[in-house]
SEGUSE-911111 format. One record per residue (C-alpha): chain; x, y, z; residue number from 1. Coordinates in Angstrom, 1 decimal, m for minus. Example, Ala and Ser with C-alpha at 12.3 -4.5 7.8 and 13.67 -1.06 7.14 Angstrom:
2
+-----+--------+--------+--------+-----+
! mol !      u !      v !      w ! seq !
+-----+--------+--------+--------+-----+
!   A !   12.3 !   m4.5 !    7.8 !   1 !
!   A !   13.7 !   m1.1 !    7.1 !   2 !
+-----+--------+--------+--------+-----+
//
This chain:
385
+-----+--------+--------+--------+-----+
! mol !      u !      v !      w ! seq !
+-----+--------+--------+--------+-----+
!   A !   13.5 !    2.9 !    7.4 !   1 !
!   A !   17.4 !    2.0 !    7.1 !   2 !
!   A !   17.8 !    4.9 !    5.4 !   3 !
!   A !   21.2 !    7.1 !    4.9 !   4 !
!   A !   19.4 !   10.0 !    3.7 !   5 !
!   A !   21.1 !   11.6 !    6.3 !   6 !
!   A !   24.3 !   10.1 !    6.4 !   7 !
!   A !   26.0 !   14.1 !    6.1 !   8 !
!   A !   26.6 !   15.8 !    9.2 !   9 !
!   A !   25.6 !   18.4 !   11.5 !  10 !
!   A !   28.1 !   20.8 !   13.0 !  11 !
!   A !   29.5 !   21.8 !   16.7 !  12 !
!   A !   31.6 !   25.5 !   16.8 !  13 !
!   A !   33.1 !   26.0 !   13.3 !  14 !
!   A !   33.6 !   29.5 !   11.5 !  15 !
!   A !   30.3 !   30.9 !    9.8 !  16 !
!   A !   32.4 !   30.8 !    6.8 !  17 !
!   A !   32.7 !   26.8 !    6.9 !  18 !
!   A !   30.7 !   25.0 !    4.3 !  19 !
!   A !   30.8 !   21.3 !    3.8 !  20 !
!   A !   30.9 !   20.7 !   m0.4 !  21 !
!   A !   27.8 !   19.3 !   m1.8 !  22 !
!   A !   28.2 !   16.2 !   m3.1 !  23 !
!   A !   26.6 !   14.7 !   m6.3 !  24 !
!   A !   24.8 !   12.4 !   m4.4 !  25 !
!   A !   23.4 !   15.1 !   m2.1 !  26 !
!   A !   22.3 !   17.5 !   m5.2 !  27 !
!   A !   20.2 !   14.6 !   m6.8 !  28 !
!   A !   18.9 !   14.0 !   m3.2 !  29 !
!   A !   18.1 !   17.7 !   m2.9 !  30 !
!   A !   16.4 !   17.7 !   m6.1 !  31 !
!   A !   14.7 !   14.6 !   m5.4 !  32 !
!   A !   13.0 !   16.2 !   m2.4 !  33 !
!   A !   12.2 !   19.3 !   m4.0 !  34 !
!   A !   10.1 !   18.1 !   m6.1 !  35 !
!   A !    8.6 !   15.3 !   m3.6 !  36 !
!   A !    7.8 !   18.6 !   m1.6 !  37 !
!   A !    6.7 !   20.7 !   m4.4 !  38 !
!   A !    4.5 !   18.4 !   m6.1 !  39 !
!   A !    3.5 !   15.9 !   m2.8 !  40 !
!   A !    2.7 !   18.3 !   m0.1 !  41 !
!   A !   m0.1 !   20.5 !   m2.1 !  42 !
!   A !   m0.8 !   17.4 !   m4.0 !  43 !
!   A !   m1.9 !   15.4 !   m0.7 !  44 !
!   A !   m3.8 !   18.7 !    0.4 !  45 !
!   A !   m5.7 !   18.8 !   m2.4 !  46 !
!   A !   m6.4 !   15.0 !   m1.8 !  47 !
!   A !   m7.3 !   15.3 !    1.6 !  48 !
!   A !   m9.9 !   18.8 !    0.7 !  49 !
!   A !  m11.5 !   16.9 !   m2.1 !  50 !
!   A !  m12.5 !   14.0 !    0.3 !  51 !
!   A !  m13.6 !   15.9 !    2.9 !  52 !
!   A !  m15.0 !   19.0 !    1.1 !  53 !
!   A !  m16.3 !   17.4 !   m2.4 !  54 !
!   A !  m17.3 !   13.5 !   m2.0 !  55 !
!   A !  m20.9 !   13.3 !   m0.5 !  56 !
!   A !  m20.6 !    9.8 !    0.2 !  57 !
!   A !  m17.3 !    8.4 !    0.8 !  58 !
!   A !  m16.7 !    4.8 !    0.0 !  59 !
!   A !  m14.0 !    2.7 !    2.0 !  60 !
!   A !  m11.4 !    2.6 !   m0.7 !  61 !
!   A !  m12.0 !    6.9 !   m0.5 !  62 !
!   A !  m11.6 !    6.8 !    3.4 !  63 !
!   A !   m8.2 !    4.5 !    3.0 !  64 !
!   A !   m7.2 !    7.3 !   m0.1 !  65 !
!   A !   m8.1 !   10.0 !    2.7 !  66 !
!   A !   m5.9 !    7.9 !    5.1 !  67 !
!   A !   m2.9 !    7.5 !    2.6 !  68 !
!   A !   m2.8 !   11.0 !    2.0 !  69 !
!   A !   m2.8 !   11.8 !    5.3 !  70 !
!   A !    0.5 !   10.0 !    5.8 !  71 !
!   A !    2.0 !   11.7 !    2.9 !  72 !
!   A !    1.2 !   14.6 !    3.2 !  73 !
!   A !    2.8 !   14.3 !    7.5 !  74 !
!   A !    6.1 !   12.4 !    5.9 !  75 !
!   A !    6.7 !   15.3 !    3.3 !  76 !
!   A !    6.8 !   17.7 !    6.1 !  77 !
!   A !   10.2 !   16.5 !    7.0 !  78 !
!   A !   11.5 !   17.4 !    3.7 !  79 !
!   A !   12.3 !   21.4 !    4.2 !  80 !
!   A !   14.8 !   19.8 !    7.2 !  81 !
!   A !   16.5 !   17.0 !    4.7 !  82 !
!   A !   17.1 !   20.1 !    2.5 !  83 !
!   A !   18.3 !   22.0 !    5.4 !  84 !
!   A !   20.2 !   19.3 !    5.8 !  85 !
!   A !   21.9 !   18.8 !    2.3 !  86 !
!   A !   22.2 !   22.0 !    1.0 !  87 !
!   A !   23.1 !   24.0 !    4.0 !  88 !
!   A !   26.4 !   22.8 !    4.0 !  89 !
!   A !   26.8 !   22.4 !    7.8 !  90 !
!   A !   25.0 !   19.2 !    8.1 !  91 !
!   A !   22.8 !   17.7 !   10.7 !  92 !
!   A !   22.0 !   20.5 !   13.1 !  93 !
!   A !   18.7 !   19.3 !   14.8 !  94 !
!   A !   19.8 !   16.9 !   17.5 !  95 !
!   A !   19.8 !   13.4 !   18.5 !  96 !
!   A !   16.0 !   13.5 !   18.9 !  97 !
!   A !   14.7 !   14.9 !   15.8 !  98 !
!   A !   17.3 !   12.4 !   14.0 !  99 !
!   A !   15.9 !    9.3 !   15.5 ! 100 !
!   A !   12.1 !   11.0 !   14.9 ! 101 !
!   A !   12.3 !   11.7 !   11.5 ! 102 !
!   A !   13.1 !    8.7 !   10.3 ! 103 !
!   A !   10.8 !    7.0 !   12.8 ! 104 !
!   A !    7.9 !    8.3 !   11.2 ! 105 !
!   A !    9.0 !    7.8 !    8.2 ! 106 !
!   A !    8.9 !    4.2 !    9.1 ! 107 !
!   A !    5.3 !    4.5 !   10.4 ! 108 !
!   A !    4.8 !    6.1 !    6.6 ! 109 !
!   A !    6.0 !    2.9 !    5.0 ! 110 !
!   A !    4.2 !    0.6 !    7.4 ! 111 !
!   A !    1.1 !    2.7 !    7.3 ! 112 !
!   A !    1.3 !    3.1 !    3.6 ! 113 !
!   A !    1.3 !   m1.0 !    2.6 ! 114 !
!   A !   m0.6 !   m1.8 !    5.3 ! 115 !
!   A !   m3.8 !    0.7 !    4.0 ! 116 !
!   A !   m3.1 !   m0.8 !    0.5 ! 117 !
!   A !   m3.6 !   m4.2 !    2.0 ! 118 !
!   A !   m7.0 !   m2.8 !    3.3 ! 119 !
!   A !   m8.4 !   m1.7 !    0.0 ! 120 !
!   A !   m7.1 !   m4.9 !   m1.4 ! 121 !
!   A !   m8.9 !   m6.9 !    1.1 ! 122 !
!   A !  m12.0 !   m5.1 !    0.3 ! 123 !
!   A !  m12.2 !   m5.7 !   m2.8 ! 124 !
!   A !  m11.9 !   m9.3 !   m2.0 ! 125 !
!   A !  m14.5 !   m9.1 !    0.1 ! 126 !
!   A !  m17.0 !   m7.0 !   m2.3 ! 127 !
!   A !  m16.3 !   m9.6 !   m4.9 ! 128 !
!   A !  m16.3 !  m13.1 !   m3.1 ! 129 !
!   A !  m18.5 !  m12.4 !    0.1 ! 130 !
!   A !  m20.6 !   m9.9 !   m1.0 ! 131 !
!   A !  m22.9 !  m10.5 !    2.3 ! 132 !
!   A !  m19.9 !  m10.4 !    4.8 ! 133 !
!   A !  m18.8 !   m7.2 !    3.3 ! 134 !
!   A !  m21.9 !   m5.4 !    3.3 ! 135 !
!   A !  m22.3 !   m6.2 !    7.3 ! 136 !
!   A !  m18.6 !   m4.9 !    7.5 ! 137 !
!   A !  m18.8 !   m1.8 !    5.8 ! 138 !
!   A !  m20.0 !   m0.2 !    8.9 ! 139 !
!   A !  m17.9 !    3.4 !   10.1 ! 140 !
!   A !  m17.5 !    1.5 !   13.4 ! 141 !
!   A !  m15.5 !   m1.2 !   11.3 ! 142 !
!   A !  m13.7 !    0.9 !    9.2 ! 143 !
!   A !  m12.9 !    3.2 !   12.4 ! 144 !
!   A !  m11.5 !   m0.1 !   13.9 ! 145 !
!   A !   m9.7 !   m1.4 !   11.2 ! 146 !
!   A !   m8.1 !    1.8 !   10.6 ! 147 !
!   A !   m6.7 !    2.4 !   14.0 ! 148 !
!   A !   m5.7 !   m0.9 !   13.5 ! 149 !
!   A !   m3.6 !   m0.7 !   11.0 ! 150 !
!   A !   m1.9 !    2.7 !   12.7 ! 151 !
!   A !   m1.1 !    1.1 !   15.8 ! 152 !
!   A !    0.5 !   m1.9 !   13.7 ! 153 !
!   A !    2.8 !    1.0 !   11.9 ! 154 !
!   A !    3.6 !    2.3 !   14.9 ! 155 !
!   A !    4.8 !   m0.9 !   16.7 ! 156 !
!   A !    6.2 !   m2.3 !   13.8 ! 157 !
!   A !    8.7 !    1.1 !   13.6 ! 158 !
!   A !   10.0 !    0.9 !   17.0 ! 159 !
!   A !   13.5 !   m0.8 !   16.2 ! 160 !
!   A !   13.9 !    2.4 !   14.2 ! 161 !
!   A !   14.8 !    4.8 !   16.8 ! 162 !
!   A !   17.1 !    2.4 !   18.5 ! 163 !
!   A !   18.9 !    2.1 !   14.8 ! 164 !
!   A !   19.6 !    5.9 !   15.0 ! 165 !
!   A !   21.6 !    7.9 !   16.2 ! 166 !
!   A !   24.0 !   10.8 !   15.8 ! 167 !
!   A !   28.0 !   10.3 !   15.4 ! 168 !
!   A !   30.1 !   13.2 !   15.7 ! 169 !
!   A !   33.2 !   13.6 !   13.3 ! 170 !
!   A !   36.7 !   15.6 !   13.7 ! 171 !
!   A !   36.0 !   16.5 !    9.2 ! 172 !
!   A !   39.1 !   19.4 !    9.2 ! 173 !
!   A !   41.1 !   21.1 !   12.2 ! 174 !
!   A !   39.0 !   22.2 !   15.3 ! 175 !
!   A !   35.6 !   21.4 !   13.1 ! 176 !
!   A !   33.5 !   18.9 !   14.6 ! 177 !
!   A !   30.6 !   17.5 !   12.9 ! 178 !
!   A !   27.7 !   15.4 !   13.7 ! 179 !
!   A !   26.5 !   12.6 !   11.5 ! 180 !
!   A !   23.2 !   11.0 !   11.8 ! 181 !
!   A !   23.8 !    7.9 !   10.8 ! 182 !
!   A !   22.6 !    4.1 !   11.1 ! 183 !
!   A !   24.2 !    2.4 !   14.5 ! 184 !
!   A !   24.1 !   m0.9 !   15.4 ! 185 !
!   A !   26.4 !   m1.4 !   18.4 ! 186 !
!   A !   29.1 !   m2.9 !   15.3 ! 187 !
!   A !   26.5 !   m6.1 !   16.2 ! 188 !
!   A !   26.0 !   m7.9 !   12.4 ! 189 !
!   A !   22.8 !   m9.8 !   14.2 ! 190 !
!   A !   21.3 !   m6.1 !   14.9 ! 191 !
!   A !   22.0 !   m5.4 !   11.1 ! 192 !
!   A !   20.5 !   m8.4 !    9.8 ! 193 !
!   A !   17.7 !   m8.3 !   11.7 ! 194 !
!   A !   16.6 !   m4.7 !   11.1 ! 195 !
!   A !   17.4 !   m5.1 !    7.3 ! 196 !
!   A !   15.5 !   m8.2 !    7.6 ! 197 !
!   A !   12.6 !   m7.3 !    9.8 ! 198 !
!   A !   11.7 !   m4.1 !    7.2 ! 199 !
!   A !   11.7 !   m6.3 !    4.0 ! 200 !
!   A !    9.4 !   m9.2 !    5.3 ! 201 !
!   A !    6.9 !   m7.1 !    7.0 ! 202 !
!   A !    7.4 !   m4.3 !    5.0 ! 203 !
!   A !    7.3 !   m6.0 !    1.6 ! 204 !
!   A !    6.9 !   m9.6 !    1.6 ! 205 !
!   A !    4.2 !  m10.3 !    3.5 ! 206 !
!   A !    2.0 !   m7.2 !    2.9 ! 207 !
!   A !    2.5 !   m7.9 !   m1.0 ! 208 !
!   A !    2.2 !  m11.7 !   m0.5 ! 209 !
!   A !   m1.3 !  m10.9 !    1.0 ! 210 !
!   A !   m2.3 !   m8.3 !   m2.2 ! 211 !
!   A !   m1.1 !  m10.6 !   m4.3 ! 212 !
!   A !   m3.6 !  m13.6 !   m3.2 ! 213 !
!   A !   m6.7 !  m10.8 !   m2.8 ! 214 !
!   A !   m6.0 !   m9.9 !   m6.6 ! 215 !
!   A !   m5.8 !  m13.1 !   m7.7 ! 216 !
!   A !   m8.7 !  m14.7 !   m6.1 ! 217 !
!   A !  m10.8 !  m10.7 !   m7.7 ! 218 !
!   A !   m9.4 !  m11.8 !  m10.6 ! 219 !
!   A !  m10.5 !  m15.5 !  m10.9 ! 220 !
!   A !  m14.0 !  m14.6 !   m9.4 ! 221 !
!   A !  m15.1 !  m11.6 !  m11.9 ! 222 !
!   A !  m14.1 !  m14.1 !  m15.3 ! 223 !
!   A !  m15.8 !  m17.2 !  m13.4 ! 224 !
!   A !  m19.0 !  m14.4 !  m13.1 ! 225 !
!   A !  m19.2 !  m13.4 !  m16.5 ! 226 !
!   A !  m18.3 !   m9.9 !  m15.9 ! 227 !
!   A !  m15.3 !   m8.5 !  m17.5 ! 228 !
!   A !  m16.0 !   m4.5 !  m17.4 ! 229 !
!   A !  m13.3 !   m3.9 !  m14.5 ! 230 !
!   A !  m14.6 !   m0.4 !  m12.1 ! 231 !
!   A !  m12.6 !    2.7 !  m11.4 ! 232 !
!   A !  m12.2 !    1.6 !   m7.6 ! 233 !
!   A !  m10.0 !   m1.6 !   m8.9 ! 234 !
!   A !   m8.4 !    0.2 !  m11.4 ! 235 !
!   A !   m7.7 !    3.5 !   m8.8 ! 236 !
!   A !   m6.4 !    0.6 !   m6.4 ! 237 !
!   A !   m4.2 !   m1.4 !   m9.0 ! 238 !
!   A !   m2.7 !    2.1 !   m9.8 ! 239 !
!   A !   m1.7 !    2.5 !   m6.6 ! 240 !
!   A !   m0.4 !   m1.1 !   m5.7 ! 241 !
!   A !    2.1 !   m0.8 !   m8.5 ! 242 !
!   A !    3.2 !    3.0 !   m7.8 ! 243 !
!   A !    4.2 !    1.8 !   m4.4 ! 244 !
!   A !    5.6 !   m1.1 !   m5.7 ! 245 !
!   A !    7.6 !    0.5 !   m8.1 ! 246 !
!   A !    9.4 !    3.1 !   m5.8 ! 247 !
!   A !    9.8 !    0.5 !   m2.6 ! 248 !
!   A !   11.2 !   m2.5 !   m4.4 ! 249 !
!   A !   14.4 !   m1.2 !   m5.1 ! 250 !
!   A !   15.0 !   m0.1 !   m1.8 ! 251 !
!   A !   14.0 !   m4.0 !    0.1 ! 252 !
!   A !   16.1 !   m5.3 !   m2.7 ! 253 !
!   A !   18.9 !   m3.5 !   m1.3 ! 254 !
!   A !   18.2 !   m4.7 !    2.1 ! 255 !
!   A !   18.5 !   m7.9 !    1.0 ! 256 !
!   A !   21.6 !   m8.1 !   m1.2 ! 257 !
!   A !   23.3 !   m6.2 !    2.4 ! 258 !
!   A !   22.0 !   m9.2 !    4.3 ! 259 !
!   A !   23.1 !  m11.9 !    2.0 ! 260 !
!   A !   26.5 !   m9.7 !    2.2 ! 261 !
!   A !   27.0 !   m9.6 !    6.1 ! 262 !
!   A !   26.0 !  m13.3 !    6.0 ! 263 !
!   A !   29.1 !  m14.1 !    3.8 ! 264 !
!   A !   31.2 !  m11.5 !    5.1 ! 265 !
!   A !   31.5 !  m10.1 !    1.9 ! 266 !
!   A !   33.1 !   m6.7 !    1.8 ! 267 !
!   A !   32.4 !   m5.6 !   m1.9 ! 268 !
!   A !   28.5 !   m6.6 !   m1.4 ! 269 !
!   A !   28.1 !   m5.0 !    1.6 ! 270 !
!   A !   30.2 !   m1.7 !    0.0 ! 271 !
!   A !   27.9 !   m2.1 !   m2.9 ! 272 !
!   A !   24.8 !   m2.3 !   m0.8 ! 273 !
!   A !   25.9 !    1.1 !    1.5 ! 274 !
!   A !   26.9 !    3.1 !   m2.0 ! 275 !
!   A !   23.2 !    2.2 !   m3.3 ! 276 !
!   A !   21.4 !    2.5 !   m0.3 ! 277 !
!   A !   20.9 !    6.6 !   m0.5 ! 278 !
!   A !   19.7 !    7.2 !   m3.6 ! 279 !
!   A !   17.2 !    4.1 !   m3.4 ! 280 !
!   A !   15.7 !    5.8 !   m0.2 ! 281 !
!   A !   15.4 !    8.8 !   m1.8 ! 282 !
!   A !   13.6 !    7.2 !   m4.6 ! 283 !
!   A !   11.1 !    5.4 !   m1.9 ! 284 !
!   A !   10.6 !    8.8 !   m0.1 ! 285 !
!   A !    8.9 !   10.2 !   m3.6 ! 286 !
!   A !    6.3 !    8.0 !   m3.8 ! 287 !
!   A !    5.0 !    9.7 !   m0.9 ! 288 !
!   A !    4.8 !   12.4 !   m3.6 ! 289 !
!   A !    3.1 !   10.3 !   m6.6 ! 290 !
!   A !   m0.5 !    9.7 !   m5.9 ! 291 !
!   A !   m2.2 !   12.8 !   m6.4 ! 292 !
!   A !   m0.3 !   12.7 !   m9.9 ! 293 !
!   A !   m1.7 !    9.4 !  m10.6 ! 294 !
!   A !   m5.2 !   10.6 !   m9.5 ! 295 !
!   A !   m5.3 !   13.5 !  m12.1 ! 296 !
!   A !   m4.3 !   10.7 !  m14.5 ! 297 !
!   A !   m7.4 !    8.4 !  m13.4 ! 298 !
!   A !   m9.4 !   11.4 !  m13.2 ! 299 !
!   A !   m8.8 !   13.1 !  m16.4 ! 300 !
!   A !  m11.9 !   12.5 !  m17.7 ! 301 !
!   A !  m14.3 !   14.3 !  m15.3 ! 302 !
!   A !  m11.7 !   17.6 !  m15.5 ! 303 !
!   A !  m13.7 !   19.4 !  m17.8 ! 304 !
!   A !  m16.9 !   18.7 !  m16.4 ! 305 !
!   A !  m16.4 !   19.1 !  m12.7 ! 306 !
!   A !  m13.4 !   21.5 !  m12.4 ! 307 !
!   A !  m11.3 !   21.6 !   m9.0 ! 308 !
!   A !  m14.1 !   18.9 !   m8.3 ! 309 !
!   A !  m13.0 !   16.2 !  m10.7 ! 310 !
!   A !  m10.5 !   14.2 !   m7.7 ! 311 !
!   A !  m14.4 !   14.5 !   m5.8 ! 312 !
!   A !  m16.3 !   12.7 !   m8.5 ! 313 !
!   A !  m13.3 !   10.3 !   m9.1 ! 314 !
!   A !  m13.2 !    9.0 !   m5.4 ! 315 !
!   A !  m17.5 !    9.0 !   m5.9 ! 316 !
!   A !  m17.6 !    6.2 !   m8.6 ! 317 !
!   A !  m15.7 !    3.9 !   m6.6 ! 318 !
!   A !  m18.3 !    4.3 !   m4.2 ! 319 !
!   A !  m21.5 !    3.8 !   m6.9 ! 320 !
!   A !  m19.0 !    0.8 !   m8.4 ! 321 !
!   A !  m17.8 !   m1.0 !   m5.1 ! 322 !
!   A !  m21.7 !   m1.3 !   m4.4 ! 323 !
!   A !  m22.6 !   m2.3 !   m8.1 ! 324 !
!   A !  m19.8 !   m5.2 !   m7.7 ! 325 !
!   A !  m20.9 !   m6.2 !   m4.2 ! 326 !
!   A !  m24.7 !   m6.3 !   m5.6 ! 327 !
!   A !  m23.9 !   m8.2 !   m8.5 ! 328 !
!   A !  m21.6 !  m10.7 !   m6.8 ! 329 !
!   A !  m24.7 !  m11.1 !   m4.4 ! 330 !
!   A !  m27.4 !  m11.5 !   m6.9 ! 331 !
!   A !  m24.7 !  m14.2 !   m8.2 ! 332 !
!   A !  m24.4 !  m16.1 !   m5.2 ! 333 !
!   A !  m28.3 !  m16.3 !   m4.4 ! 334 !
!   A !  m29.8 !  m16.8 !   m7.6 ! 335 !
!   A !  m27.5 !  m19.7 !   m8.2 ! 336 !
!   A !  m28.0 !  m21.1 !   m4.5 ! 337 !
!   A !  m31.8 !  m20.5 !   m5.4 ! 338 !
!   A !  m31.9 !  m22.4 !   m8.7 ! 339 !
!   A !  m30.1 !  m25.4 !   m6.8 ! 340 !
!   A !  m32.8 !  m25.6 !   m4.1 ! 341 !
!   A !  m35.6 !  m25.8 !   m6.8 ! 342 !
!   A !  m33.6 !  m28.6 !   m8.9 ! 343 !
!   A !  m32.7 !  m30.2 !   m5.6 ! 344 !
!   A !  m36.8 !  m30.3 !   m4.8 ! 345 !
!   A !  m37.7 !  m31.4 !   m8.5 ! 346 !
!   A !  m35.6 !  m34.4 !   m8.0 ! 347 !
!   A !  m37.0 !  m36.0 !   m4.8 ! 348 !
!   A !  m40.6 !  m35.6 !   m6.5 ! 349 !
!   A !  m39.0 !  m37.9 !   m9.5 ! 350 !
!   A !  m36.9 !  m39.5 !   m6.9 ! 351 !
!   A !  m34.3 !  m39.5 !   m9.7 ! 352 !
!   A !  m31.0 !  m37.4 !   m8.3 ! 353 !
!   A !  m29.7 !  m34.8 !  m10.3 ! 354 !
!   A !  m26.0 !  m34.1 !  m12.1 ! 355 !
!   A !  m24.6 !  m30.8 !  m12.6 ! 356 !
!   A !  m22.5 !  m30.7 !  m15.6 ! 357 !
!   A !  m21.5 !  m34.1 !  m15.4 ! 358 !
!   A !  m20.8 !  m34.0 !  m11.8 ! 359 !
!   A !  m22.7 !  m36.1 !   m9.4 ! 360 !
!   A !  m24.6 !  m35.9 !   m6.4 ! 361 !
!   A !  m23.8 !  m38.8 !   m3.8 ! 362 !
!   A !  m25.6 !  m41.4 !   m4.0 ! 363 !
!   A !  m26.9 !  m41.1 !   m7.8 ! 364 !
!   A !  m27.4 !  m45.0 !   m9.2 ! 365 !
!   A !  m26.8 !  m46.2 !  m13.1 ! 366 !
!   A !  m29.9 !  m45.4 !  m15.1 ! 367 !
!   A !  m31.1 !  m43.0 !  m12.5 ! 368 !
!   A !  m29.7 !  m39.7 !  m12.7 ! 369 !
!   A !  m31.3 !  m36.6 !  m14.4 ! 370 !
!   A !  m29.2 !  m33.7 !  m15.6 ! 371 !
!   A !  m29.8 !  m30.6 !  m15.1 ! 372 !
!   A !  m31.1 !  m28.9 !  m18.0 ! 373 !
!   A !  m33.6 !  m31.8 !  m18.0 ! 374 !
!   A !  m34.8 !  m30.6 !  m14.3 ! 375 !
!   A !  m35.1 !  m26.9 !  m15.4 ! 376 !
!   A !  m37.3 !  m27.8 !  m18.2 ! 377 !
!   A !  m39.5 !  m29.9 !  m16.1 ! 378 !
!   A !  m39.4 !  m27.1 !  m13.4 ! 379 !
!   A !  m40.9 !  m24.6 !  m16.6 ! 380 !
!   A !  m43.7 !  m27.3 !  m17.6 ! 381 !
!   A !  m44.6 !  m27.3 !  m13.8 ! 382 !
!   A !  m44.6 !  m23.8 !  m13.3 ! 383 !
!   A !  m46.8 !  m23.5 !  m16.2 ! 384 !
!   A !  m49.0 !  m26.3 !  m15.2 ! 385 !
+-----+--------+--------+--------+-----+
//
């Protein structure tokens, strides 16, 4: 993540008495995090103990929640030194290491995070269009597979980020030395381009590109069926496909307009860029922070029956409805392959082809073809006979 979240300092021999001023960017960063931490960090615990303590069977869109919590939960633990950071007032005083870490793994968040949302996506696909596929696939070997997968993938994907890191020390008053950790890219605007670049197409455009198509073919397949009611698993998944949306758009956007600015060699853009480029990443870092409030939202309903429980019983129905869908989508597919193969057999005993709708079959002549409400009936009167 090309973030500036820490774009403060760290200090080197100054008098205990030295405080840097907080600025107004750094007290809406610092309440920012406080309340990612504050509401995120138990939030994703709770997550993670109603999955593993209170779902009896666990669906795959519960093991990816279990997953994405997971990463939360990790990513938030870096907030106490962010406020360290800001509101200490003697900046970045962890190293060189832990500067290039934390914002390493909060690359692997981001990667990890889109990545698992593609993964539920492409479930649903699969429970919708190939029902039989996804029943073979929803194995725990699978899943297991997929999973590490996907983790690998985040962690390869955020390897440029250490190498984008690093810490700059600054002369800020007489004999005070601070250290900045800051974004550093040799002065090279190819290594800027291409790490501001790199993030938003695999980070955003392809990830989404591929929910995107999943959702729409869902979408196009459930009217085409006849069945409109639309489970909790797709709307629990939706939900979360738009909260992530929501809080990492801005921050790609901004990528972009600093690319298209370093392209042109346009100062103001690139200025413009670098001013909003703090308080966007401190806007992405809370969505770490807003799925367990969305899941008390979707599971409002079972609060007063179930208790602590309710997150349980809301991660069991998309279990029950993921293999309702599948089940319906395959009763679907076989009775209409089924009907086809009696119609088809009905036909070459009248040696007469048959048109669906309308649309023929090869080789039907003029005066020759019989529909296919005709062929049903006669396959009734034969059945009876």
């Amino acid at each position: 993540m090309a973030s500036n979240i820490t774009a403060t300092a760290s200090s080197q021999h100054f008098p205990s008495s030295f405080l840097l001023p907080i600025s107004t960017s750094a007290k809406v960063g610092i309440g920012i995090l406080t309340l990612a931490f504050a509401l995120g960090f138990p939030g994703n615990l709770f997550v993670v103990w109603s999955v593993l303590c209170r779902v009896k069977k666990r669906s795959v869109t519960c093991l990816l929640v279990l997953n994405l919590a997971l990463a939360d939960a990790f990513l938030l633990l870096s907030a106490p030194i962010f406020l360290h950071f800001l509101a200490g007032g003697r900046g970045w005083q962890f190293g060189s290491a832990a500067c290039k870490l934390v914002h390493y793994l909060s690359s692997v968040n981001m990667y990890g995070s889109i990545y698992l949302i593609c993964l539920m996506s492409m479930d649903r696909w699969l429970a919708v269009n190939r029902p039989f596929l996804s029943q073979r696939m929803r194995t725990k070997r699978s899943l297991l597979a997929l999973l590490l997968g996907v983790w690998v993938l985040a962690f390869l994907l955020s390897l440029p980020m250490p190498f984008y890191r690093s810490t700059h020390n600054k002369i800020v008053s007489k004999n005070i030395t601070l250290s900045f950790c800051v974004p550093y890219h040799w002065n090279s605007v190819g290594h800027k381009v291409f790490q501001y670049l790199f993030e938003t197409i695999m980070g955003c455009l392809l990830p989404f590109t591929l929910i995107n198509t999943c959702y729409s073919s869902v979408i196009c397949r459930l009217q085409s069926a006849r069945f409109q009611r639309r489970g909790q698993g797709s709307r629990l998944i939706f939900i979360i496909i738009c909260a992530f949306a929501l809080f990492w758009l801005p921050y790609h956007i901004v990528n972009i307009i600093e690319v298209a600015g370093l392209l042109q060699g346009n100062k103001a853009v690139i200025a413009a860029a670098k001013t909003a480029r703090p308080n966007v990443t401190a806007f992405a870092y809370f969505s770490s922070a807003i799925n367990p409030i969305l899941y008390v939202f979707a599971g409002s309903s079972y609060i007063r029956q179930a208790g602590l429980s309710f997150m349980g019983r809301l991660f069991e129905t998309t279990n029950s409805e993921s293999r309702s869908t599948t089940t319906r989508s395959g009763r679907i597919s076989s009775s209409s392959r089924e009907e086809k193969t009696v119609l088809h057999t009905l036909s070459v005993k009248l040696g007469k082809p048959f048109k669906s709708k309308g649309k023929e079959r090869g080789g039907s002549v003029a005066g020759q073809e019989i529909y296919e409400p005709e062929l049903k009936t006669l396959a009734s009167v034969e059945q009876l006979d």
